[in-house]
N, C-alpha and C positions, 0 to 999 in steps of 0.2 A: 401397491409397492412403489415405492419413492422411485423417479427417472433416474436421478442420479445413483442408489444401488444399482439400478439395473444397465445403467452406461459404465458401472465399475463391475459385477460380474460379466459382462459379454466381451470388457477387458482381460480376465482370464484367459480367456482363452486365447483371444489374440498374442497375449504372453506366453501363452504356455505355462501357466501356473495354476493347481489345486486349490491354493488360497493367496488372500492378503495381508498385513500386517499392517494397519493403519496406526501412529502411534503420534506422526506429528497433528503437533494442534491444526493449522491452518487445511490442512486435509479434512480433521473429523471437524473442524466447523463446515468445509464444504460440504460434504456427506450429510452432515445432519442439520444444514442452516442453523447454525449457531452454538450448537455444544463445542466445547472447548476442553472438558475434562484435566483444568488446570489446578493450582495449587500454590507454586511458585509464580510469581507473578512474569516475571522474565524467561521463564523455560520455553525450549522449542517445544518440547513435548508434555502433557500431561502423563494426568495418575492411574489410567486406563489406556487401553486398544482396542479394537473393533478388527474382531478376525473374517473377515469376508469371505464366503467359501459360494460355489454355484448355487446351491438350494437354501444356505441359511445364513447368518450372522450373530457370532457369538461376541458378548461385549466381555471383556475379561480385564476385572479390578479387584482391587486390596478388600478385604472385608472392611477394614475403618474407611475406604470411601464411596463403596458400592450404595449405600442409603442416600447420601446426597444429592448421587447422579444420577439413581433412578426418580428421586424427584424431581429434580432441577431444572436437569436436561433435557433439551430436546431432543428425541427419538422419534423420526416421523418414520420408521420400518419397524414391524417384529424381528426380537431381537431372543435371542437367550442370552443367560448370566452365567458368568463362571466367577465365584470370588475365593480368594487363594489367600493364604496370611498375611499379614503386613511384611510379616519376616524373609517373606519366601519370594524368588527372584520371576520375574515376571514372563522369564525364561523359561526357567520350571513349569511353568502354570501350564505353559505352551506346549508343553511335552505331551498332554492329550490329546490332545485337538489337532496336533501339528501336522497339516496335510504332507504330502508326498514333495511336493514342487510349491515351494513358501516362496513370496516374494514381500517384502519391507519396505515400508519407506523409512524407517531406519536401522542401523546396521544390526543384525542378529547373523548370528554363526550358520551357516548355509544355506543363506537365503538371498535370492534374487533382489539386489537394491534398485528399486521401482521411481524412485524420488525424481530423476528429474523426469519422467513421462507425468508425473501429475498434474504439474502445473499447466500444461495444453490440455489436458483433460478436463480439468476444471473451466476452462470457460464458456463461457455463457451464462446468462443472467436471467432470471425466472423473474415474474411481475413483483414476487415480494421482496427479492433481493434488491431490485431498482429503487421500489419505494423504500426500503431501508436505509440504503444509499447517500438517496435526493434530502432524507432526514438527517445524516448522520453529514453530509455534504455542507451542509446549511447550517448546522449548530456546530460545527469543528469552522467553520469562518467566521461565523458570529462570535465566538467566544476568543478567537487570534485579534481577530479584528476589533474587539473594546477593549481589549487589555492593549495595542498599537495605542489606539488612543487616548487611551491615558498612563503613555509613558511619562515623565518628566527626566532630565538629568539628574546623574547620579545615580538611579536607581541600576541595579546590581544585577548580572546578567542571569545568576542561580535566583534572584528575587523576580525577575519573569517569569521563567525555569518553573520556580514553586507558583503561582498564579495558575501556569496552564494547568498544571496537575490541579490545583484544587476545583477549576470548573469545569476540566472534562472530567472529572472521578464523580463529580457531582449531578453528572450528567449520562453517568454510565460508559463511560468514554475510555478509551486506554489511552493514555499518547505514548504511544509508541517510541518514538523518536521525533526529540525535543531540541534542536538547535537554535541557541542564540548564540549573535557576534554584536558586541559594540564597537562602530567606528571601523580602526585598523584590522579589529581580527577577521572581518567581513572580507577582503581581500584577501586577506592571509590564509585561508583555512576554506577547504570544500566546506568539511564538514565542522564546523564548532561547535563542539561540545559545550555546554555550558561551565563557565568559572564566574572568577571573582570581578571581575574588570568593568567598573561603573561607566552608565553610559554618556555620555560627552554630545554629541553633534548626531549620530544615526548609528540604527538597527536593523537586523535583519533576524525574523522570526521566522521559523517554519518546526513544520506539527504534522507528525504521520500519528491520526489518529482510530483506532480501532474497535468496533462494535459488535457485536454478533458475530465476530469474524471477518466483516469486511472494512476493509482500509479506506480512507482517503489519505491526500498529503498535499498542501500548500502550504508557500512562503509569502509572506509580508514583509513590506519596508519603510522605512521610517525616517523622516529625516528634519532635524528642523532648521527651518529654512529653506530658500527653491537652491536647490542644486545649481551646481555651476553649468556654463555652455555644454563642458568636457563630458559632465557627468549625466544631462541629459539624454545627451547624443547617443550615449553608450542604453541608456534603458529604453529609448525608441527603438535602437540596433535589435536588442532582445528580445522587444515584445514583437517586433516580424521575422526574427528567428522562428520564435513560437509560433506565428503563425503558419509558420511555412510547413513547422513540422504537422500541429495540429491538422493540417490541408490537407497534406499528404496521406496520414494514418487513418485512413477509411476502410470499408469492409472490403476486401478484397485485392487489396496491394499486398504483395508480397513484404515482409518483415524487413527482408533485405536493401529492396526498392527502395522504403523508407526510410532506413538508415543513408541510404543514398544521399537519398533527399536532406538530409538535418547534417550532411557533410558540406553539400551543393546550399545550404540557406548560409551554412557560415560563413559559406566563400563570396554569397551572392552580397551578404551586409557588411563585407570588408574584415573579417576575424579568422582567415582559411582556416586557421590551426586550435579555431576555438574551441572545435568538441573535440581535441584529446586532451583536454588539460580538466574536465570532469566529465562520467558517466552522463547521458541523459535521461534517462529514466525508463520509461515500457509498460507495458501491461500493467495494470495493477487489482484488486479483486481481497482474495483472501490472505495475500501477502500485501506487504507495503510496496512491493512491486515484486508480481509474480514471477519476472523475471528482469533484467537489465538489458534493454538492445544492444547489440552489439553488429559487428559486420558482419557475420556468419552465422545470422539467426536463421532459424529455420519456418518455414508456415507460414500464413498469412493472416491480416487481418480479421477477423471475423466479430459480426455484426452481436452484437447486447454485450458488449464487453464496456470496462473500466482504462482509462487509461491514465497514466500520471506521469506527466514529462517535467522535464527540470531544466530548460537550456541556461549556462552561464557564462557572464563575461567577468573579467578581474571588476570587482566589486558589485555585481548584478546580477539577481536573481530570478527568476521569473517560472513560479510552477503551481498549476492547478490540477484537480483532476476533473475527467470529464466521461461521461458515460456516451457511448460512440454507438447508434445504430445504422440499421440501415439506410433511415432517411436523414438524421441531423444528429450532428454531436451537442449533446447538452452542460452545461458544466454544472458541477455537482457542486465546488467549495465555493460557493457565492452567496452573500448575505443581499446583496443591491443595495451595501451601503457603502461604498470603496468604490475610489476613484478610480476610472476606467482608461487604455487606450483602445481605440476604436482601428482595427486595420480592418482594410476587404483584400481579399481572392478570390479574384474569376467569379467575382461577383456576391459572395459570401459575404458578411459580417460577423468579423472575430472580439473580440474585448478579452483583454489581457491585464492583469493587476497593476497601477500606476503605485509610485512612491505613496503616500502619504505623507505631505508638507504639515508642520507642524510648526507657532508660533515662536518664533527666538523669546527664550526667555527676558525679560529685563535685569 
């Protein structure tokens, strides 16, 4: 029997529920290393669920898609099948199976909504998850990082946009979430969405990208010509930002601790009020960040986990993800072909993503 059913029914009972209702993706990729049971490319949920009950688990889907998923998917548990008409609401289907005390991770009519206990439950990373990872780590930077390099001007910031799409799709890749800014909108804007606006003098890319259900997420930047005194000073400021937070977020510091600490590195590199003016990021795994740190996180670090931090300054961005064990944090989105800053702590060595200087056109 798979650990992870068996770390999700001995949850029943800790809940006090008969059964579960597993419907979001990012769950039944947990559960199952890598099914995803989707259809819509953008949906939280797929086109099935996975009813978990103490003794058994029933997969329950439409007759037009129960053939593909019993091929496709991966199922590393005995499972049974219920498949119910395309027509007929997935509610309905429920209605025989439906235990005493139902809990959901998403909303259904009298039933315990489970959703945010999942995301702590999921953590931890099993030897094939890692090595998925460190692959999925490595071809989501190699693929930001040759399309950076052969920006030119003028090129169009949805004409990036389409690039990434065509080499992670080509690579089995989702990208999840695609931000480019040319120039001004890079200050302007946390998050920019991609538009029209041709690029001029510098870029900033970043690519949450998705595989078997697990996420990475790093930014690139770009810029031609060396930055000014102003604008260095501010991307050294960041990348010991990050360091300080990366230092801190080890197996056993308390979440809150840590948040301390990425308050205290703002203040320590001269920015006090720099992390309220964007999220820094947190755990990450089967979501693009399993959750957001915040002040009043709960729980602590714990060792085989993902993490993906984003510290920013007005026009500076700095975020990698990095797989954190018990004895070294390794980072996951690195090609070894991007130019590096090098910081230490207490005796560590860090490297954290440098600009990428590019020739002034003639």
């Amino acid at each position: 029997m798979s650990e992870r059913l068996k770390r999700l029914q001995a949850s029943l009972a800790d809940w006090q529920l008969d059964g579960l209702l597993l419907t979001r993706r990012d769950n039944i990729a947990w559960l199952t290393e890598g099914a995803s049971y989707y259809v819509v490319e953008r949906a939280e949920t797929g086109v099935a669920s996975l009813l978990i009950m103490p003794d058994r688990v029933l997969l329950l889907a439409p007759e037009n898609e129960m053939p593909r998923i019993l091929a496709e998917e991966p199922l590393p548990f005995a499972c049974e099948t219920y498949r119910y008409p395309w027509y007929a609401s997935p509610e309905a289907a429920l209605t025989a199976f439906r235990p005493a005390r139902l809990g959901s991770d998403m909303p259904v009519a009298s039933a315990l909504n489970i959703q945010e206990r999942m995301p702590p439950l999921r953590q931890g990373l099993n030897e094939t998850e890692k090595q998925a990872f460190r692959a999925l780590g490595r071809e989501a930077a190699r693929l930001v990082e040759d399309i950076a390099r052969q920006l030119r001007p003028g090129i169009r910031e949805r004409e990036v946009e389409a690039e990434i799409f065509r080499r992670s799709l080509a690579r089995g890749i989702r990208p999840v979430c695609t931000l480019i800014a040319a120039d001004e909108r890079i200050a302007a804007y946390k998050h920019p969405v991609p538009g029209d606006k041709p690029l001029a003098k510098k870029m900033l890319i970043t690519l949450g990208a998705e595989r078997q259900g697990l996420n990475v997420s790093l930014t690139r930047m770009v810029q031609f010509g060396e930055p000014d005194a102003e604008l260095r000073q501010r991307i050294l400021s960041l990348a010991a930002i990050h360091a300080d937070i990366q230092h801190a977020a080890r197996p056993g510091w308390r979440w809150q601790a840590v948040f301390a600490e990425i308050q205290q590195a703002y203040q320590r590199h001269g920015w006090p009020d720099g992390w309220r003016h964007h999220h820094q990021g947190g755990p990450a795994g089967y979501g693009c960040r399993d959750w957001i740190l915040t002040p009043d996180a709960a729980g602590l670090v714990l060792p085989d986990t993902a993490q993906a931090w984003n510290p920013t300054l007005s026009g500076v961005k700095s975020e990698d993800t990095a797989l954190v064990t018990d004895g070294e944090t390794e980072w996951l989105t690195r090609s070894g072909r991007w130019p590096l800053i090098e910081i230490t702590r207490e005796g560590q060595r860090w490297q954290f993503a440098d600009w990428l200087v590019l020739p002034c056109s003639s």
